[in-house]
N, C-alpha and C positions, 0 to 999 in steps of 0.2 A: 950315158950317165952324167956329164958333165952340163948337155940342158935339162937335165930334169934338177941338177946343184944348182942352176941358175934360174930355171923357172921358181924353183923352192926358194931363193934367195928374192927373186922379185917380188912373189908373190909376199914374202913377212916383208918385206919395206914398203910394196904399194899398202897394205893394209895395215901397219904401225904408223905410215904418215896419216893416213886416214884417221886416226884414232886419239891426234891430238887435237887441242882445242889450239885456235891461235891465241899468241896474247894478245889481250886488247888495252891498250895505251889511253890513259883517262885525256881526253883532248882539250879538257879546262886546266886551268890550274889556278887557286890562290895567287892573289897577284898582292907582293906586300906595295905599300906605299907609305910616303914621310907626312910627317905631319905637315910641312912647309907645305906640300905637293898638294892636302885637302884645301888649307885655308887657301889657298887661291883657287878650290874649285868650287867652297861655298855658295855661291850664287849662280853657278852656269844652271841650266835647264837640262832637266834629263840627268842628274846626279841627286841621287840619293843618299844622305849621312843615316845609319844607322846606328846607335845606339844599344847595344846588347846587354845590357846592365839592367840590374832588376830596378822598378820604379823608384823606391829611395835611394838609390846612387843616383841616378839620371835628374830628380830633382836637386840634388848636393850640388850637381857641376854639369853641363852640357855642352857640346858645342853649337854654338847656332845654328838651326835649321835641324839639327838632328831629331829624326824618330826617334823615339822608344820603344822596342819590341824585342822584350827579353830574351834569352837565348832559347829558355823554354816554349816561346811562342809565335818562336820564328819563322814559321809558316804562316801564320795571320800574314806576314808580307803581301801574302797571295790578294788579300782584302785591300791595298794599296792600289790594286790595279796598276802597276809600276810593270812597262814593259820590258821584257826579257831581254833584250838589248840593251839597256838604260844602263848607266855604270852606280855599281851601288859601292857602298865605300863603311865597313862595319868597323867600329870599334867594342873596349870593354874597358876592363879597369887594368889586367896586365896581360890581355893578347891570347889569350888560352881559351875562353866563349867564344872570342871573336875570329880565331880558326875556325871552330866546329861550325859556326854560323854561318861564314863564309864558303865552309864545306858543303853545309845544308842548301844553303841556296844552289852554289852550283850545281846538285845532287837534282833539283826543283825545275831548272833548265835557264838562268840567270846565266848569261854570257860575258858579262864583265866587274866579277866580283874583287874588291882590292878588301885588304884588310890592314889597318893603319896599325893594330895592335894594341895597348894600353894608351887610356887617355893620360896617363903620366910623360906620354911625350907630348904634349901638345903642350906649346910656351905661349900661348894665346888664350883672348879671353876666354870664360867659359859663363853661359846663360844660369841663373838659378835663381829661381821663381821670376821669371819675366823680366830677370835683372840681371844687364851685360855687364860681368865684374870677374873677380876671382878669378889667378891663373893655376892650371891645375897644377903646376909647379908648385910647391909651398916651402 
């Protein structure tokens, strides 16, 4: 009596462990970063500024060198040919597109996404119309 209580006890735990799923642990994550941290990354090779704001913000104020590719159309990235290791670095107007966008990408297979947040932290200049001026600070 006592192993057929133990076989019947193994038998519901070998088969209840079987019957879970494991969790799977997201292995990227949103990586934030400061605005000081961007402007000195500006000009390296292999860093991409995005911009996630729709075209008439992005004309208002930019930071130099930044794409434009709204949040809506954040997948065009893909048409960048911007390799999947390349560190891309998203901004918006107060950090809330620029999660989601940051999320999409990593979602996409982008390996080193940062997200600055709102261009309201950035104490430097900002591009508009071809013209280095205006800090987004006002």
């Amino acid at each position: 009596m006592i192993m057929k209580i133990l076989f019947l006890c193994f038998f519901i735990l070998f088969f209840s462990l079987g019957c879970t799923t494991p969790s799977i642990e997201k292995d990227k994550e949103v990586i934030p970063i400061t605005a000081e941290s961007v402007f000195s990354m500006i000009d390296q090779e292999d860093v991409y500024i995005i911009d996630v704001r729709e075209d008439y913000e992005y004309a208002s104020g930019h930071i130099e060198n930044a794409y434009n590719i709204p949040l809506s159309h954040i997948h065009e990235i893909q048409k960048l040919f911007i390799e999947l290791d390349s560190t891309i670095i998203v901004y918006c107007r107060t950090g809330v597109r620029s999660q989601k966008a940051a999320e999409i990408l990593l979602d996409l297979g982008y390996q080193n996404v940062f997200d600055m947040g709102g261009i309201d932290m950035w104490n430097y200049e900002l591009v508009t119309d071809g013209i280095v001026g205006n800090s987004a600070k006002k």
